[in-house]
One Martini backbone bead per residue (centre of mass of N, CA, C, O) as a GRO file, in nm:
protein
  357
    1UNK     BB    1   9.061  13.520   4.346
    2UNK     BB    2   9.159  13.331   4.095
    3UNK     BB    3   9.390  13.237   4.243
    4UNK     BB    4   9.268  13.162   4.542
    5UNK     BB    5   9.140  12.940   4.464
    6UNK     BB    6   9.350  12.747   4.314
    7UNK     BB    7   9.444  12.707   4.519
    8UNK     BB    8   9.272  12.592   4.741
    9UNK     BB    9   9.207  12.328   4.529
   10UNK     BB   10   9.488  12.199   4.587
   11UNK     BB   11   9.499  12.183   4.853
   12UNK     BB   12   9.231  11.982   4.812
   13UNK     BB   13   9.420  11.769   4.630
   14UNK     BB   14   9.583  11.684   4.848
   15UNK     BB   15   9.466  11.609   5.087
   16UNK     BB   16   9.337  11.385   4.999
   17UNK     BB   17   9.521  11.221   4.908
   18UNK     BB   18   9.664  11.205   5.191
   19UNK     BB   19   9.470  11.037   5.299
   20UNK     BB   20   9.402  10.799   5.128
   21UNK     BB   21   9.679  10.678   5.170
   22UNK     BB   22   9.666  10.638   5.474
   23UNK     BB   23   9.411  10.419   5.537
   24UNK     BB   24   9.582  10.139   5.438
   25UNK     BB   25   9.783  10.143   5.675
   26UNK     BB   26   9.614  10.133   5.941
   27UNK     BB   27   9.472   9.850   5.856
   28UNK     BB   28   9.769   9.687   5.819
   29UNK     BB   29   9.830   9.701   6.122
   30UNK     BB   30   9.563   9.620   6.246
   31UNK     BB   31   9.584   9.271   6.181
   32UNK     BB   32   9.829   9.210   6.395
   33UNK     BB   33  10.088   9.189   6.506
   34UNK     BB   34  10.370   9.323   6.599
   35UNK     BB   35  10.661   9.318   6.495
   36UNK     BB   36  10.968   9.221   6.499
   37UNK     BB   37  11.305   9.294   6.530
   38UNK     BB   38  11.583   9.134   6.527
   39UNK     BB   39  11.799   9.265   6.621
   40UNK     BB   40  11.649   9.339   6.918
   41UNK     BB   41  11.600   9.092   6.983
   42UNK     BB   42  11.887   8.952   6.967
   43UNK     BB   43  12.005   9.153   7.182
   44UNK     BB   44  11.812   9.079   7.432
   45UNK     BB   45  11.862   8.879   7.361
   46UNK     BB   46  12.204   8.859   7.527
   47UNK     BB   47  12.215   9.025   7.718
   48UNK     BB   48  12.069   8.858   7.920
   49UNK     BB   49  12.285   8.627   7.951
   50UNK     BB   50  12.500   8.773   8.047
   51UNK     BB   51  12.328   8.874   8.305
   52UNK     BB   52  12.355   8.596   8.402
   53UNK     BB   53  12.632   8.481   8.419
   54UNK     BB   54  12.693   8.777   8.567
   55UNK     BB   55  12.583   8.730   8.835
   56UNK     BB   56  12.522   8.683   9.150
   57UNK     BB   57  12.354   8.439   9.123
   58UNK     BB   58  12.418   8.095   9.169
   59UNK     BB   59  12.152   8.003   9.063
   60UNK     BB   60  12.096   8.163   8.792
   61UNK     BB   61  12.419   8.042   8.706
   62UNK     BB   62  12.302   7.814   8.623
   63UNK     BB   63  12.168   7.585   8.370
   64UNK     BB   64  11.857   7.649   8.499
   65UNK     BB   65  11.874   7.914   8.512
   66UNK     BB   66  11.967   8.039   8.217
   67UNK     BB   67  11.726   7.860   8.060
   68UNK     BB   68  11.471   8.039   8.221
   69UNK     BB   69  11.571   8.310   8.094
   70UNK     BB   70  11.603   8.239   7.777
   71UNK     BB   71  11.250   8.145   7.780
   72UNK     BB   72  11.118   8.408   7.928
   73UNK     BB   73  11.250   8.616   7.685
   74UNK     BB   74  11.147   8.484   7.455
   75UNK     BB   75  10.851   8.484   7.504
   76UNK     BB   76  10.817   8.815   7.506
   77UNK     BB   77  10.930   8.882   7.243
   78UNK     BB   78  10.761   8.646   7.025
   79UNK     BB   79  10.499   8.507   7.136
   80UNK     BB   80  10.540   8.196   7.177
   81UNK     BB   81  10.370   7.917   7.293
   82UNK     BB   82  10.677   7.777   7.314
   83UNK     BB   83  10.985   7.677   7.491
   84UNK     BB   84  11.298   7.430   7.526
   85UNK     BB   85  11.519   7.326   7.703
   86UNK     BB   86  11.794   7.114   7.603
   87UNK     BB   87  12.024   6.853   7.824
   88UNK     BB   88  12.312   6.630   7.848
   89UNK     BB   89  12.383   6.391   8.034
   90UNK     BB   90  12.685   6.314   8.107
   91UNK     BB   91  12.605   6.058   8.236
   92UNK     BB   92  12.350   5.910   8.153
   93UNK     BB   93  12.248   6.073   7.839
   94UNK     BB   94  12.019   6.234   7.877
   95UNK     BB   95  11.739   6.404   7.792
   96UNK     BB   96  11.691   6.745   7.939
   97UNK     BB   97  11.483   6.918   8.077
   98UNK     BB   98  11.524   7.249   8.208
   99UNK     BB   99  11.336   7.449   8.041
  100UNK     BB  100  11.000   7.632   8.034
  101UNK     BB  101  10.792   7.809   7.801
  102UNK     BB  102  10.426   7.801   7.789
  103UNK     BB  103  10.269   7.587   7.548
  104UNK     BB  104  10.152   7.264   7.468
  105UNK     BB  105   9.964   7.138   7.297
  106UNK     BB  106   9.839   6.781   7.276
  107UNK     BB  107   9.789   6.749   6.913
  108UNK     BB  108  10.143   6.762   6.958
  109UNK     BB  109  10.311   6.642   7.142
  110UNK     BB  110  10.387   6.416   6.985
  111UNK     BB  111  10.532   6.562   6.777
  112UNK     BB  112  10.732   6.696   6.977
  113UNK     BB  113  10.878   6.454   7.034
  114UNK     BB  114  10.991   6.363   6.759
  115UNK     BB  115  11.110   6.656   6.708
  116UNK     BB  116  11.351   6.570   6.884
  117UNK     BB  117  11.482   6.334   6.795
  118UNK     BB  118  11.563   6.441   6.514
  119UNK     BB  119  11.730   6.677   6.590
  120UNK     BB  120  11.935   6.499   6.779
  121UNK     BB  121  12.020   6.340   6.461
  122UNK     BB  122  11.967   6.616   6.215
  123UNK     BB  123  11.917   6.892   6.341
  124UNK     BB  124  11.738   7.106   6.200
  125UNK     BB  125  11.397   7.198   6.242
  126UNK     BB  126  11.070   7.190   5.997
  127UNK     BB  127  10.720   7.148   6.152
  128UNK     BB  128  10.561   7.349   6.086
  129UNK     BB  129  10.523   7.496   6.424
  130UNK     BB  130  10.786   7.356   6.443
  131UNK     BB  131  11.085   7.359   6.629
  132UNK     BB  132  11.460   7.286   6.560
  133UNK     BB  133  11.768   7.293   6.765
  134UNK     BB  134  12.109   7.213   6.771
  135UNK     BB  135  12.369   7.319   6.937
  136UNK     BB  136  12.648   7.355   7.013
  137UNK     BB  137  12.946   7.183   7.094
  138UNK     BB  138  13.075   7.227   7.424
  139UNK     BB  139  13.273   7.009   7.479
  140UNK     BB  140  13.028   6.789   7.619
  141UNK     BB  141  12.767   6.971   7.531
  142UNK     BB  142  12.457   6.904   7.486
  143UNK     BB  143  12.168   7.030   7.266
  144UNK     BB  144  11.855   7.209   7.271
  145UNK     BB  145  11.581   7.352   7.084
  146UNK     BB  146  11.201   7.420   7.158
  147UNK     BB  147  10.986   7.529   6.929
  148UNK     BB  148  10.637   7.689   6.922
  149UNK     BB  149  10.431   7.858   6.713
  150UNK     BB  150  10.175   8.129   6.696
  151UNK     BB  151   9.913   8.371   6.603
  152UNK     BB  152  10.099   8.552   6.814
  153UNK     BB  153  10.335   8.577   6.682
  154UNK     BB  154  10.611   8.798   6.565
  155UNK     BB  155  10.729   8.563   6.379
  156UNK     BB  156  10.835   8.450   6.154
  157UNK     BB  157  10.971   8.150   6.059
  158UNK     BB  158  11.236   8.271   5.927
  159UNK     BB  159  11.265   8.474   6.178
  160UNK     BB  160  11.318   8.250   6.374
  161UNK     BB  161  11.538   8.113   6.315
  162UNK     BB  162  11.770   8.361   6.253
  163UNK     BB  163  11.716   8.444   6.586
  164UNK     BB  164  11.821   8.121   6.688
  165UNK     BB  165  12.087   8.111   6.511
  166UNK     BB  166  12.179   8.395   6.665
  167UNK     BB  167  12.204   8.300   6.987
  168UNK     BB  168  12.279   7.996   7.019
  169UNK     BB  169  12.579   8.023   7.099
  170UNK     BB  170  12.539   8.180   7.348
  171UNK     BB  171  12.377   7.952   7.485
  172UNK     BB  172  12.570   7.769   7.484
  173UNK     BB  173  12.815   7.876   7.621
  174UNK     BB  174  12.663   7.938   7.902
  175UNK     BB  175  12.618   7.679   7.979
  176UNK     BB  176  12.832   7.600   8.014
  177UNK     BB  177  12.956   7.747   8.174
  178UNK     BB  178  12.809   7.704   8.415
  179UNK     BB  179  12.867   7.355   8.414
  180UNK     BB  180  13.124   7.434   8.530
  181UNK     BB  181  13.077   7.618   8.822
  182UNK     BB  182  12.912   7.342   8.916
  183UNK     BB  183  13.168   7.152   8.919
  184UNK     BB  184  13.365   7.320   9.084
  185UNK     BB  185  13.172   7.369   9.333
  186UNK     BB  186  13.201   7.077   9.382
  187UNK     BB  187  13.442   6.985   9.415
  188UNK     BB  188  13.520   7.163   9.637
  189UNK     BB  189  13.326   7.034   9.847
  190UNK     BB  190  13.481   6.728   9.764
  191UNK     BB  191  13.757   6.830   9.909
  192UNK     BB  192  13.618   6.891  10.124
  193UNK     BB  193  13.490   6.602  10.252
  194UNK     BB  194  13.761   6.457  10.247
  195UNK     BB  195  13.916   6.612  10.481
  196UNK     BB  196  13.742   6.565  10.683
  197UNK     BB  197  13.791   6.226  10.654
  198UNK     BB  198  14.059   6.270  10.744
  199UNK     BB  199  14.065   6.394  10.973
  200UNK     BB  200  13.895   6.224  11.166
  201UNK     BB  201  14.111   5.962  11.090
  202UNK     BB  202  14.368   6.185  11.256
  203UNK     BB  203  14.204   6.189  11.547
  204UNK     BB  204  14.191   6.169  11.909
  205UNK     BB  205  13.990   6.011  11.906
  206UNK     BB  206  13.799   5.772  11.911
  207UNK     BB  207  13.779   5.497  11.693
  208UNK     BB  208  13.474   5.471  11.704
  209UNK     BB  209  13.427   5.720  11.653
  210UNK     BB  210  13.558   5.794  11.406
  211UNK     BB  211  13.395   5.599  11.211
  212UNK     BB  212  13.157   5.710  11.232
  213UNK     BB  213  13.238   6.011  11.157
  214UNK     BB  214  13.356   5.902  10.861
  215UNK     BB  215  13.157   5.776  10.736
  216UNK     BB  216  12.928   6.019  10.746
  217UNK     BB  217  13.113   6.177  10.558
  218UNK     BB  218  13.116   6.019  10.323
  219UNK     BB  219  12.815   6.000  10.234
  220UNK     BB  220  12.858   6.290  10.194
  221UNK     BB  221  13.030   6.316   9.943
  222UNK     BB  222  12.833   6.099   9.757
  223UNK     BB  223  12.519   6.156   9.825
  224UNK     BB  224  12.424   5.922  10.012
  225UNK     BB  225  12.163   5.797  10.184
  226UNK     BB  226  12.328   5.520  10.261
  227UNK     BB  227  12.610   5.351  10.510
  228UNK     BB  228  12.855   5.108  10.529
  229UNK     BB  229  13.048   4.906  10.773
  230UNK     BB  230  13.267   4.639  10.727
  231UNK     BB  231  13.397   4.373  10.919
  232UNK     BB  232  13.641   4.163  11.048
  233UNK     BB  233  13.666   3.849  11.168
  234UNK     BB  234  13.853   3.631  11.274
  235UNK     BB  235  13.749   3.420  11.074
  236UNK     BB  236  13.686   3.642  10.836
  237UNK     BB  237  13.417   3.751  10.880
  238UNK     BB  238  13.165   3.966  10.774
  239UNK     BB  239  13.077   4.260  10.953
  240UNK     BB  240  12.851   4.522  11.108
  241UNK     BB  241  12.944   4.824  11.230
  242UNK     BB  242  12.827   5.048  11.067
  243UNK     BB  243  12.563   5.347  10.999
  244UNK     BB  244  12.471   5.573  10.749
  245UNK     BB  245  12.229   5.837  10.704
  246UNK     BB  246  11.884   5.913  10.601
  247UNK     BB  247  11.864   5.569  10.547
  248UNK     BB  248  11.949   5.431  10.858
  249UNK     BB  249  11.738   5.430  11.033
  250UNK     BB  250  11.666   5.098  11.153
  251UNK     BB  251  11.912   4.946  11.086
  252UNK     BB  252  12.011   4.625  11.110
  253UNK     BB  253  12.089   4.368  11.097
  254UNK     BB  254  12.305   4.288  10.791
  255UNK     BB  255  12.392   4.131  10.471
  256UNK     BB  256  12.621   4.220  10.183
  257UNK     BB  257  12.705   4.019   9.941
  258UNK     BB  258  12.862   4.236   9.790
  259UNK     BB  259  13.063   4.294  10.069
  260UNK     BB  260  13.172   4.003  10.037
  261UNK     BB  261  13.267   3.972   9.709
  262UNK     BB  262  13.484   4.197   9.788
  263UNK     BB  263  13.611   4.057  10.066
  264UNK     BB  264  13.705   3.799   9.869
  265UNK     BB  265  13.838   3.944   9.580
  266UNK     BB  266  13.867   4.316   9.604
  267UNK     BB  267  13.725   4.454   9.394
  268UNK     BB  268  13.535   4.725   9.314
  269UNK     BB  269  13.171   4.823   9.309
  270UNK     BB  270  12.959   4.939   9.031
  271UNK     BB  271  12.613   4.993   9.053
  272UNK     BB  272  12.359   5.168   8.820
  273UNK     BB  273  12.080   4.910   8.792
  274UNK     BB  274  11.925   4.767   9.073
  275UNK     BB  275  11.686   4.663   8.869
  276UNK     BB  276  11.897   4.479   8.654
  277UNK     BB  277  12.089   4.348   8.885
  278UNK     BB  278  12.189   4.009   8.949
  279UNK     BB  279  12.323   4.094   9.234
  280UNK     BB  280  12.004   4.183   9.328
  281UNK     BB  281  11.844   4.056   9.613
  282UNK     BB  282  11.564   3.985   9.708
  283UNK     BB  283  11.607   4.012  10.058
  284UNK     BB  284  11.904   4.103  10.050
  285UNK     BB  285  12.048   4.305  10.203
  286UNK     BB  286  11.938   4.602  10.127
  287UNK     BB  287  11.660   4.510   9.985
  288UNK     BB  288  11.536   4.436  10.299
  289UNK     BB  289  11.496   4.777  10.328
  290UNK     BB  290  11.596   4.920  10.055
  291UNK     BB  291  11.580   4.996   9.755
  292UNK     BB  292  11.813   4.943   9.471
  293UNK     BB  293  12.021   5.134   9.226
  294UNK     BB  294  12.276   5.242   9.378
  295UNK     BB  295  12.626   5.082   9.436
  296UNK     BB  296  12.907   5.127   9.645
  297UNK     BB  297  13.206   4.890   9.687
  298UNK     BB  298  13.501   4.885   9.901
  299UNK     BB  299  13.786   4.827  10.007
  300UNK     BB  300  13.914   4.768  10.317
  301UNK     BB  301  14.291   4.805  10.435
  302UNK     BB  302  14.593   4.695  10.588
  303UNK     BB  303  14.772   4.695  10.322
  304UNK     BB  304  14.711   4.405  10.218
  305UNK     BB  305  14.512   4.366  10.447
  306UNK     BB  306  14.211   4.280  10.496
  307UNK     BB  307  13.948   4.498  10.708
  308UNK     BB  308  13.694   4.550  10.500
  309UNK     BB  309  13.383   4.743  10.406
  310UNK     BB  310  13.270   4.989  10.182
  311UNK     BB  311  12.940   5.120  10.168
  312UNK     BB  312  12.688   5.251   9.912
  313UNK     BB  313  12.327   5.393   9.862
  314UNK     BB  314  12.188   5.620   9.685
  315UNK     BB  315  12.165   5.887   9.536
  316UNK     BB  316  11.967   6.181   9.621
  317UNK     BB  317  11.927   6.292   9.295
  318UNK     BB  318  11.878   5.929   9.147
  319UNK     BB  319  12.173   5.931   9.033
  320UNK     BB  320  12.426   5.751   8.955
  321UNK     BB  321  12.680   5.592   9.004
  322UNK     BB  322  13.056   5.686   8.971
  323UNK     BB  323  13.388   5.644   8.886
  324UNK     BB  324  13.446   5.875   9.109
  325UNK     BB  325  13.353   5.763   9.397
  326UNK     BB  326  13.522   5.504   9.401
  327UNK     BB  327  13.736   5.639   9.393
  328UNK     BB  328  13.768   5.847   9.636
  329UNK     BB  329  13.692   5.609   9.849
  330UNK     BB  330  13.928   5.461   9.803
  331UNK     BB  331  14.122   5.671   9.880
  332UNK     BB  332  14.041   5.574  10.207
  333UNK     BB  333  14.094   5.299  10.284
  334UNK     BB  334  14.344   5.317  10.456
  335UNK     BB  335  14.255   5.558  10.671
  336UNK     BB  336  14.015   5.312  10.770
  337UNK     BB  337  14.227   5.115  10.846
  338UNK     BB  338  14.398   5.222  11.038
  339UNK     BB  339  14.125   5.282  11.221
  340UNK     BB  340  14.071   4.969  11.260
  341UNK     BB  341  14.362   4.865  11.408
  342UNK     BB  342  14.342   5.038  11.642
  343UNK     BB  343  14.069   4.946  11.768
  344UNK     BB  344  14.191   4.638  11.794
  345UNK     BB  345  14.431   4.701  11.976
  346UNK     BB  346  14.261   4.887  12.174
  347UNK     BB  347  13.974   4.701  12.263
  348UNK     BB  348  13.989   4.388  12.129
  349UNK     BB  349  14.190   4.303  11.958
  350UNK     BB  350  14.344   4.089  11.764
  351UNK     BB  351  14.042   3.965  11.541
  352UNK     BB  352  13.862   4.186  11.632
  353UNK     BB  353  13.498   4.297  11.622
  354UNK     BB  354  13.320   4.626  11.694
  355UNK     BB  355  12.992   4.656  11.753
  356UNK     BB  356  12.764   4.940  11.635
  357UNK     BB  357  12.560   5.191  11.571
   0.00000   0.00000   0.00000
């Protein structure tokens, strides 16, 4: 029985021994959030990207859906208060946010845009619960990634570091990749939209028909709000021959300075700040009708001589037009001229203009 009691004893300071040591874990696991492994983050985010960039879906596969998926599982996985993808633009060089998730405290914001400036300098940057990182640049693509910690954060800060320093490669990857997808496929609409202007203005139809619906391709090439053709009369004036686009409803007669100067200089003109620009008078030529911030004026030609003007005013995107605009639009101009000669000569006779619609 003494020996029994013995066991009985021990079995009975083990026991306690075994309690208390476990106490003390319980108590300090449920102090805060739960950590999360770094691993397991980042293997989670690189997969989503993954499967972001390779999914069927061509909107979720743009450059703003790639931020969206990335910002929405960051924030899943990490529980931080705030993250948002920026992405600078080609043409602008604007830095603009592609995607945010989170929220962002008003006592932050001022500091929030500070920390976007120096990071965008100075590459990673962290101050108190900002932090910033700078994408690695692939191709021509610049970009930043800024996150915001808080309480309920799941990383401390080096491992907040650590996880965005070991993803940030993969997300410029995939930006890049979406970003040519999309240029790309802009390519390819803008060669139909060429092919279509080119068969129009050589095709049966009759040549005012013809020239009507070759501007209206046009404009829809470079998706501009609206568009003007505008023709010689014997005299040499240039006049208005006929307007399309989906500002052009409503438009009289008017006259276009800048498309007056470019069919008595030559060369093609690209205005890309229309309200900063001493060539664009209140009340004057497109001022007087809707507010001018980019446009293109091209010379229509037929051989050596000005037969006309093309022009075009304000990207629908709100972007300014590039010098890839005015090449495609000039490269129209002779097949524009050919078609503006044969209207001449059948309709209305050598040295004269016959406005439209």
């Amino acid at each position: 029985m003494a020996v029994a009691r013995r066991k009985v004893s021990r079995t009975n300071r083990k026991t306690t021994s075994k309690t208390t040591s476990v106490v003390p874990r319980r108590k300090a696991a449920a102090r805060g959030p739960a950590a999360m492994g770094e691993d397991r983050g980042i293997r989670a985010l690189q997969q989503r990207l993954l499967e972001t960039v390779s999914g069927p879906d061509g909107e979720a596969r743009s450059p703003i859906g790639v931020s969206a998926a990335f910002v929405q599982i960051f924030l899943q996985l990490t529980k931080v208060q705030g993250i948002a993808v920026y992405v600078r633009d080609e043409q602008t060089r604007e830095m603009i946010c592609l995607a945010e998730a989170g929220t962002v405290h008003g006592f932050v914001a001022a500091e929030w845009r500070e920390m976007l400036a120096k990071t965008e300098q100075q590459g990673q940057m962290v101050h108190g619960a900002l932090h910033g990182f700078r994408l690695h640049r692939i191709g021509r693509m610049e970009g930043l990634v800024m996150v915001q910690s808080g309480k309920s954060s799941r990383l401390t800060s080096r491992k907040l570091v650590a996880v965005v320093a070991a993803v940030e490669p993969w997300l410029a990857v995939a930006l890049d990749h979406a970003r040519l997808t999309v240029k790309y496929a802009a390519k390819i609409l803008r060669i139909q939209h060429m092919e279509q202007v080119s068969d129009l203005l050589n095709s049966s139809l009759a040549e005012e028909e013809k020239l009507r619906r070759a501007l209206d391709a046009a404009v829809h090439l470079v998706e501009a709000e609206a568009g003007a053709l505008f023709l010689t009369t014997g005299d040499g004036t240039l006049t208005l021959y006929t307007v399309a686009g989906e500002r052009a409803a409503g438009l009289s007669v008017f006259q276009s300075p800048i498309a007056t100067g470019v069919h008595r200089t030559g060369p093609a003109v690209l205005l890309t700040q229309g309200g900063q620009d001493a060539r664009l008078v209140a009340g004057q030529g497109w001022q007087a009708v809707l507010p001018v911030a980019s446009l293109v004026s091209v010379p229509v030609r037929m051989g050596m001589r000005a037969v006309g003007v093309l022009e075009v005013v304000n990207r629908r995107s709100g972007k300014p037009f590039s010098n890839w605009d005015v090449l495609e639009l000039a490269s129209l101009s002779n097949q524009f001229g050919l078609a503006i000669d044969n209207l001449r000569r059948g309709t209305v006779g050598e040295g004269g203009a016959k406005r439209g619609g």
